[in-house]
C-alpha positions, 0 to 999 in steps of 0.5 A: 500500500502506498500511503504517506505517513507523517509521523510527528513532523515538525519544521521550525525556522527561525524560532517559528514552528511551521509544522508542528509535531503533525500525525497522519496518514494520507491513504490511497483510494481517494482524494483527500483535500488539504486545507488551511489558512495561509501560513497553516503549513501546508506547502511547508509540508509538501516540501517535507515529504517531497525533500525539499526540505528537512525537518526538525524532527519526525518523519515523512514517508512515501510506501514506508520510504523517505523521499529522497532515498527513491531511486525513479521517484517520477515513477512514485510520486507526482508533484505541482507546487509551483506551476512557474518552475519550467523553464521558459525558453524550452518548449513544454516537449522539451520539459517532459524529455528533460524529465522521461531520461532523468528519471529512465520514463518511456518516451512514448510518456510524453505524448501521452501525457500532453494528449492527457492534459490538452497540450498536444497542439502546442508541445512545441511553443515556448513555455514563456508563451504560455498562459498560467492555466496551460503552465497548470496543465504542463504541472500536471503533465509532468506530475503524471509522467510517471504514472505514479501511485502518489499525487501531491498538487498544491492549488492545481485549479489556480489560473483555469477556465471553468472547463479546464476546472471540470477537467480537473475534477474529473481526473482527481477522481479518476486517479483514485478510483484507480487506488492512488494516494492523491493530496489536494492543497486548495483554499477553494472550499466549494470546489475542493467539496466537488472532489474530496473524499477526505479532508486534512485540515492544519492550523498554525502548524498543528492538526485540527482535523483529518476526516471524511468530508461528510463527517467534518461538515456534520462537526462544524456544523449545526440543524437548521430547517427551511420550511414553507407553508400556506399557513404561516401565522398557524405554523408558527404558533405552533413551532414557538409552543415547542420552543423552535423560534423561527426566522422568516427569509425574503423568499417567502421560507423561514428558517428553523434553527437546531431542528431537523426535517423530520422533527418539524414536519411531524409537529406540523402534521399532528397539527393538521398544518400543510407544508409546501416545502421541507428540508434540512439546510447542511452547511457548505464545506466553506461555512464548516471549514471557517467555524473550525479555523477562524481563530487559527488564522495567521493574517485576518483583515480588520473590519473596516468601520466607516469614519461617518458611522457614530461609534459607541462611547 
């Protein structure tokens, strides 16, 4: 099986802990999203497992290995941490030769892999040519090159147009369907919830969650209950006589906060009330994410106050 394994990883640079005595495993088979606030630690991370740099202390392996100690690691892993790395003067065929006899790949790779990822009509233009969404995709040519069991992107959506998105959710899924180990760093949180089985969430250097998508929405979140009915003033009586005060939206549906579905539709057929729309209301990954790490943030905007607006004494 090849998982990545962190065990107690920490990175320290000039007294700041960047990754903080971090325990995990990053399983194969599914797409786990790798989320975070600015300066959580998450490239910092990538760049541990990858070699880049050394930790502190802890380990970071790959199938039971570091890293570094991989004779082929293309054939491995596949990493995008920096869409800008390529070289500009070369052409993006030239960059995949670079990489098939580096690492002893198949030629027959590299046509392959720009087919694979909608660069084949222009293999042979410069990189310095390129728009930041087709460097994404060369990213990605190169990450797959090997045809590895392991995939570490770091924002690979950043700079596509909205096909190229779909695109790339499609294959994130495809890749572990086909039972490879895929790692997803993205601040994207409504797209992220379009591909991830699993989430791995880090706050200033530490751990905060490592769940499945389902599981940490239903943590951070709390019931609440849309409901709309031809007799409002009757509905609401009632939910007040069980202690559910509700919140009546522009749309004409109320919102009913710590209930569920079930819940108010059975007092309102005991009631003899006609509903006309019921459902319970899940927060989005966005909402859970931001209950869970609001306060692990590194940098965070101040409200901005109007200088007109009267302030309290």
């Amino acid at each position: 099986m090849t998982s990545i394994d962190l065990q107690g990883l920490t990175k320290v640079y000039g007294g700041i802990r960047a990754v903080d005595h971090l325990t995990c495993r990053i399983e194969p088979g599914r797409v786990t999203g790798f989320l975070g606030p600015n300066g959580a630690g998450k490239s910092t991370t990538m760049r541990l497992v990858l070699g880049f740099d050394r930790p502190t202390s802890g380990t970071a392996t790959v199938g039971g290995r570091p890293y570094a100690t991989l004779h082929e690691p293309l054939r491995t892993v596949g990493a995008l941490l920096d869409a800008q790395a390529a070289h500009g003067s070369r052409t993006a065929h030239d960059h995949l030769r670079f990489l098939t006899v580096s690492n002893r790949l198949p030629a027959r790779r590299i046509a392959e892999v720009l087919e694979e990822t909608g660069l084949a009509t222009v293999a042979h233009r410069r990189i310095r040519s390129f728009s930041l969404g087709m460097r994404q995709r060369l990213g990605i040519a190169a990450a797959l090159l090997g045809d590895p069991p392991v995939l570490l992107l770091d924002e690979p959506t950043n700079g596509l147009d909205p096909e190229g998105i779909i695109w790339m959710r499609q294959l994130l899924c495809r890749l572990a369907r086909e039972g490879r180990t895929v790692l997803v760093s993205s601040h994207l949180m409504n797209e992220t919830a379009t591909f991830a089985d699993h989430l791995v969430v880090l706050g200033r250097g530490r751990l905060l969650a490592d769940t499945s998508l389902q599981d940490f929405i239903e943590q951070h979140s709390h019931e609440r209950v849309r409901v709309r009915t031809s007799e409002p003033a009757r509905l609401r009586a009632t939910l007040a006589a069980e202690g559910h005060p509700v919140v009546e939206g522009d749309d004409g549906r109320w919102v009913v906060e710590g209930a569920t579905a079930q819940h108010i539709g059975a007092l309102a057929a005991r009631a003899g009330i006609p509903v006309l729309e019921l459902a319970d209301e899940r927060a989005s990954l966005e909402q859970a994410y931001l209950a869970l790490t609001t306060d692990e943030a590194e940098f965070a905007a101040v409200p901005h106050t109007s200088p007109t607006t009267p302030q309290e004494a």
